[in-house]
C-alpha positions in Angstrom: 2.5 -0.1 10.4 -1.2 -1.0 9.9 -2.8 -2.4 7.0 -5.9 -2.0 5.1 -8.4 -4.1 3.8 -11.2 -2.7 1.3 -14.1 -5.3 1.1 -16.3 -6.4 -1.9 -13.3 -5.6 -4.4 -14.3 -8.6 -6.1 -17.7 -10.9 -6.0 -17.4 -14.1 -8.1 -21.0 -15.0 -10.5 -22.0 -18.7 -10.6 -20.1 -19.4 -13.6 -16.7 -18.9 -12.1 -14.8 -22.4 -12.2 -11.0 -20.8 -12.3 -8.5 -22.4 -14.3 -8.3 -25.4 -12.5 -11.7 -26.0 -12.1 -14.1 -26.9 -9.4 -14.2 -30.1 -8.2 -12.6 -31.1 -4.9 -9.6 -29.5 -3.4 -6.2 -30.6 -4.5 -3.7 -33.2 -2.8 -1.0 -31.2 -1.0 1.5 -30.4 -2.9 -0.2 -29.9 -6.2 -2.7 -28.1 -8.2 -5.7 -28.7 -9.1 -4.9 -30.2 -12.1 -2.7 -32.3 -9.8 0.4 -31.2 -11.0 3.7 -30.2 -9.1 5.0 -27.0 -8.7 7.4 -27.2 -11.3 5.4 -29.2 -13.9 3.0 -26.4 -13.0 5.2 -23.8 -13.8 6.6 -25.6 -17.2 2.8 -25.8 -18.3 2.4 -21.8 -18.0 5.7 -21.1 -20.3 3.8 -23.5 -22.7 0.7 -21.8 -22.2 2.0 -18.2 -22.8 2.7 -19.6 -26.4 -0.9 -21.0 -26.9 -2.9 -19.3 -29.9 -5.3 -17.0 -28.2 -7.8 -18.2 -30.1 -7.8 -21.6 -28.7 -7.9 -20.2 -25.1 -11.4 -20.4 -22.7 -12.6 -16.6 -22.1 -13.6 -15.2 -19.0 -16.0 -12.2 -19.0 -14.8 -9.5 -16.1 -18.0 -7.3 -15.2 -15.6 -4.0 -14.5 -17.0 -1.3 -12.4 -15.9 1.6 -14.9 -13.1 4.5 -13.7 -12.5 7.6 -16.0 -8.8 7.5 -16.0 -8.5 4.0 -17.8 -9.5 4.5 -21.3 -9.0 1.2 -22.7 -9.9 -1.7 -21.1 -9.1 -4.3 -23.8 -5.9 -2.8 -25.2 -4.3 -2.5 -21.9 -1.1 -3.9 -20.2 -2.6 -5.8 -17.3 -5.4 -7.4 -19.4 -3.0 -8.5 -22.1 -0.3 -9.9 -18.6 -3.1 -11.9 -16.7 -4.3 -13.3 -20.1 -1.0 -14.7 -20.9 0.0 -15.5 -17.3 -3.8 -17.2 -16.8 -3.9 -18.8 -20.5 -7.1 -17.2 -20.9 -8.8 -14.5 -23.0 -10.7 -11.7 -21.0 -13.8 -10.4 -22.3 -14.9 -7.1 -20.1 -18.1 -6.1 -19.2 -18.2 -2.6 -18.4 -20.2 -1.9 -15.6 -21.1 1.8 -14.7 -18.6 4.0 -12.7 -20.9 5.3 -9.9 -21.9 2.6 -6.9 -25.4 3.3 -7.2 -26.0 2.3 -10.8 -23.5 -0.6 -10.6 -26.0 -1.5 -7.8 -28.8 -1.2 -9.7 -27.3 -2.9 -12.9 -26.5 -6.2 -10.9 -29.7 -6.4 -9.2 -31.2 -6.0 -12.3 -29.3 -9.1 -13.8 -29.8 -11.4 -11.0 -33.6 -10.8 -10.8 -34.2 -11.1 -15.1 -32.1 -14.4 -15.1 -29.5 -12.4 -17.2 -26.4 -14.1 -17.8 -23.9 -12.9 -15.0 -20.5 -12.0 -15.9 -18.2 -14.7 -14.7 -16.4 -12.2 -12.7 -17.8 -8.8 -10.8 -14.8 -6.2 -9.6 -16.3 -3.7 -8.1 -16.7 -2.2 -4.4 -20.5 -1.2 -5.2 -21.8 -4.3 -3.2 -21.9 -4.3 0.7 -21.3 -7.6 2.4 -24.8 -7.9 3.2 -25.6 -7.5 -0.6 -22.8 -10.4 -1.4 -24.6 -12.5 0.9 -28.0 -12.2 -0.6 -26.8 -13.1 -4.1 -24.6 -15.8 -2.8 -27.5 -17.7 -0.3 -29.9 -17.5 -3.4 -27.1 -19.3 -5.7 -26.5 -16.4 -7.4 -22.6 -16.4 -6.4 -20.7 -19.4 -5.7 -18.8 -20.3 -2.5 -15.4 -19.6 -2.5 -13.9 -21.5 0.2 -11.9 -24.7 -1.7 -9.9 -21.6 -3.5 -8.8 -19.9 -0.2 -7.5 -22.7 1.3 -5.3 -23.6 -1.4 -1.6 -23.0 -0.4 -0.8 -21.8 -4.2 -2.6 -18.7 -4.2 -1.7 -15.1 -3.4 -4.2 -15.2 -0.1 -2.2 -17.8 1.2 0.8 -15.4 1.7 -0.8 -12.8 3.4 0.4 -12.5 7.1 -1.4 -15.1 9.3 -2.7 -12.0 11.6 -4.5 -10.1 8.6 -5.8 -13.2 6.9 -7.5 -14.1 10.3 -9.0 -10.6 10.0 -10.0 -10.8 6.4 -11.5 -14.4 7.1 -13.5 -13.3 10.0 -14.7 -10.6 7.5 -15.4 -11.8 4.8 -17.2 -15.3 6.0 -20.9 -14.9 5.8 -23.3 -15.9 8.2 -24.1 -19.5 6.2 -19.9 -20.3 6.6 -19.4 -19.9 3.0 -16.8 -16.9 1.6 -18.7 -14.9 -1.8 -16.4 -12.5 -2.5 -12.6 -11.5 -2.1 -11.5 -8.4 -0.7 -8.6 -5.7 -2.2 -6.0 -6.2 0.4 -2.9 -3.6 0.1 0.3 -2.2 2.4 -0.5 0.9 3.6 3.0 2.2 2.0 2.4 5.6 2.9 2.2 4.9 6.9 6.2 3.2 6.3 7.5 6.7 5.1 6.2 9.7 7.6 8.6 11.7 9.8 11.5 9.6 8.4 15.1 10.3 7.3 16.9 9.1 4.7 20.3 9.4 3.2 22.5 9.2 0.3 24.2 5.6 0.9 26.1 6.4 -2.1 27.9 9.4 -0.5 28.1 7.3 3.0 30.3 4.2 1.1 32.8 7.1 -1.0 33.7 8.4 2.3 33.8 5.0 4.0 31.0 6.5 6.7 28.4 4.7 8.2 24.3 5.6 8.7 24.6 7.7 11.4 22.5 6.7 14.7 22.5 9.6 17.3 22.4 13.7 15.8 26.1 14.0 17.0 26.8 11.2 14.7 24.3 12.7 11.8 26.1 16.4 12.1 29.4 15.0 11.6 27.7 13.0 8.5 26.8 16.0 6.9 30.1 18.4 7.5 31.4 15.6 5.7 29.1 15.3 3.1 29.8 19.6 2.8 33.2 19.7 2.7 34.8 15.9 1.3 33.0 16.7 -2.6 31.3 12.9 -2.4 29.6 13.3 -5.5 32.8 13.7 -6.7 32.1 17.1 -9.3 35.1 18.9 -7.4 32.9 21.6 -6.4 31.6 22.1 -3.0 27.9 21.8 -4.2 26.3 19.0 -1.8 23.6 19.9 0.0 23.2 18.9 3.7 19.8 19.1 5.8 16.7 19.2 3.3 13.0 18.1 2.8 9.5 19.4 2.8 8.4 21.7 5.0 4.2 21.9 5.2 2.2 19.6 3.8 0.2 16.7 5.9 1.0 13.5 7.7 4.7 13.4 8.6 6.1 15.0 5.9 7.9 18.2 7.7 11.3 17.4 8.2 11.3 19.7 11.1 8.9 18.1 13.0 11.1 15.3 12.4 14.4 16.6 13.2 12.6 17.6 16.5 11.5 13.8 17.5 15.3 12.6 17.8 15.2 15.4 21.1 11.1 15.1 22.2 7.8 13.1 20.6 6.1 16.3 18.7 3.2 15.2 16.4 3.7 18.3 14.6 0.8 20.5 16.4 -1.7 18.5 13.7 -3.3 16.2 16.9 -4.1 18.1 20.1 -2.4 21.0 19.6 1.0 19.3 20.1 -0.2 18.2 23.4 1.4 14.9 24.3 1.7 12.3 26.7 5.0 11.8 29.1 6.9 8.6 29.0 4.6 6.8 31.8 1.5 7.4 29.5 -0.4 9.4 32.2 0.5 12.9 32.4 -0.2 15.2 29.1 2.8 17.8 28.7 3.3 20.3 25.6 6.6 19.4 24.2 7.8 22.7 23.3 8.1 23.6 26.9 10.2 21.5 27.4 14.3 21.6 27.9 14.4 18.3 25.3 12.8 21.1 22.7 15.1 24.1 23.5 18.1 21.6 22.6 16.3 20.5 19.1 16.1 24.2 17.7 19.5 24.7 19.3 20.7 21.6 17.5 18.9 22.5 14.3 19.8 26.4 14.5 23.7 24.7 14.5 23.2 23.4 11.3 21.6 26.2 10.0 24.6 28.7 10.9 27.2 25.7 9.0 25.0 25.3 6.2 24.3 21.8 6.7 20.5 22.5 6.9 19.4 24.2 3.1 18.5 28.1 3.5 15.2 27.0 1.6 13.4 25.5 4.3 14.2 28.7 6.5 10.9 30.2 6.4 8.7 27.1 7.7 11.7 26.6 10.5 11.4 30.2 11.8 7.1 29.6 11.0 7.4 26.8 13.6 9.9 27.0 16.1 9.9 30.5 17.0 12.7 32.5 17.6 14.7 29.6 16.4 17.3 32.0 14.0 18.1 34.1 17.0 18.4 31.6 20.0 21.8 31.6 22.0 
């Protein structure tokens, strides 16, 4: 389950100080206003109630996108002013890379004021590190070693990465990166199952296809949604698409590794890693279309998905 790291999400302009300010780094187990945890925290439910008028303001530069249409009257403006105690002004920067380019070159080299914050991913490392060795951007380094900031809970392996990335040649850290789970690598060629249904009929998750088979004749003929009408559906799921989402192709992995004919053809390597093999030559394959032509012929696999299952394993409907 790999993760991915988008760099230059955010470049900080010389006036950035953060809320705490920027003197030295703060004593271990405070802030760095010195304050515990908790006092911390009772501070913030204090500042949520502050008159926004009396609050410092920050101005964002925001590299534009065409599908937020208000910047100022917006849910996660209005949440990280009250959470911050702050009031956001926000500088909008143009939507295409090129221009946002341009725009911030422009500013450094006219002695425009710089917004306190950029967010953009216009600016290539190499660009952050020019602004930043000519003062333009401050160092960043006392705020990612703080212990009370969302960086510190990254995983030790990807902050190592990220580090390593985003230190510039001079040792000093200009600019933060947009660091995210890729979710949609936890969710391909998997099953999942009504829980709900399992607990009713006092059943647990199935582990082996014997087990899920008897799972589902249940789930067919013991009414678990509890309508009194034998209307649950068994087997069902997306057939075409892209990455992992055919459930045949995944019905098919519990009996041989198929990558779904996307990669190589369906070519695949044995269990020793050396020899290739084409898994639907194999006995292991035979015995998934027998298994899933079985649940077919009791209704536990939903007469919808027929086509893409007779599209993709052959003469599946009229194997013995």
């Amino acid at each position: 389950m790999r993760k991915r790291m988008f760099l230059s999400a955010a470049a900080f302009g010389m006036a950035l100080c953060l809320i705490g300010g920027c003197g030295a780094a703060p004593a271990e187990g405070t802030n760095s206003t010195g304050l515990s945890a908790t006092e911390e925290q009772n501070e913030t439910a204090q500042a949520q109630q502050t008159d926004p008028a009396e609050r410092e303001t920050l101005v964002v530069g925001l590299q534009t996108d065409s599908f937020i249409t208000d910047y100022e009257d917006n849910y996660m403006t209005k949440k990280i002013e009250d959470d911050l105690n702050v009031n956001l002004e926000i500088y909008e920067l143009p939507a295409a890379a090129k221009d946002v380019q341009t725009k911030v070159s422009l500013m450094a080299t006219s002695g425009e004021d710089m917004p306190d914050i950029l967010i953009t991913t216009a600016l290539s490392l190499d660009a952050v590190f020019d602004y930043g060795s000519k003062g333009i951007f401050i160092p960043l380094n006392e705020y990612i070693q703080r212990e009370d900031t969302n960086f510190a809970k990254i995983e030790e392996n990807d902050k190592e990465t990220i580090l390593n990335t985003i230190t510039m040649a001079d040792g000093n850290i200009y600019t933060l990166p947009k660091f995210a789970d890729n979710l949609w690598n936890y969710t391909p060629n998997r099953l999942y199952i009504n829980t709900v249904w399992l607990e009713k009929l006092g059943l647990e998750v199935p582990e082996t296809t014997d087990e899920l088979y008897e799972v589902l004749k249940a789930f067919r003929d013991q009414d678990p949604n509890g309508n009194g009408a034998q209307d649950e559906l068994g087997v069902y799921g997306y057939t075409a698409g892209d990455y992992g989402e055919d459930i045949v192709d995944t019905l098919m992995n519990a009996f041989v590794f198929y990558n779904g004919g996307s990669k190589n053809g369906g070519l695949a390597l044995d269990e020793t890693g050396k020899t290739v093999i084409a898994p639907f030559t194999t006995e292991e394959w035979r015995q998934g279309l027998q298994y899933m032509k079985m649940l077919y012929d009791e209704g536990l696999f939903v007469p919808s998905v027929l086509p893409m299952i007779s599209h993709s394993s052959g003469r599946l409907l009229t194997m013995k």
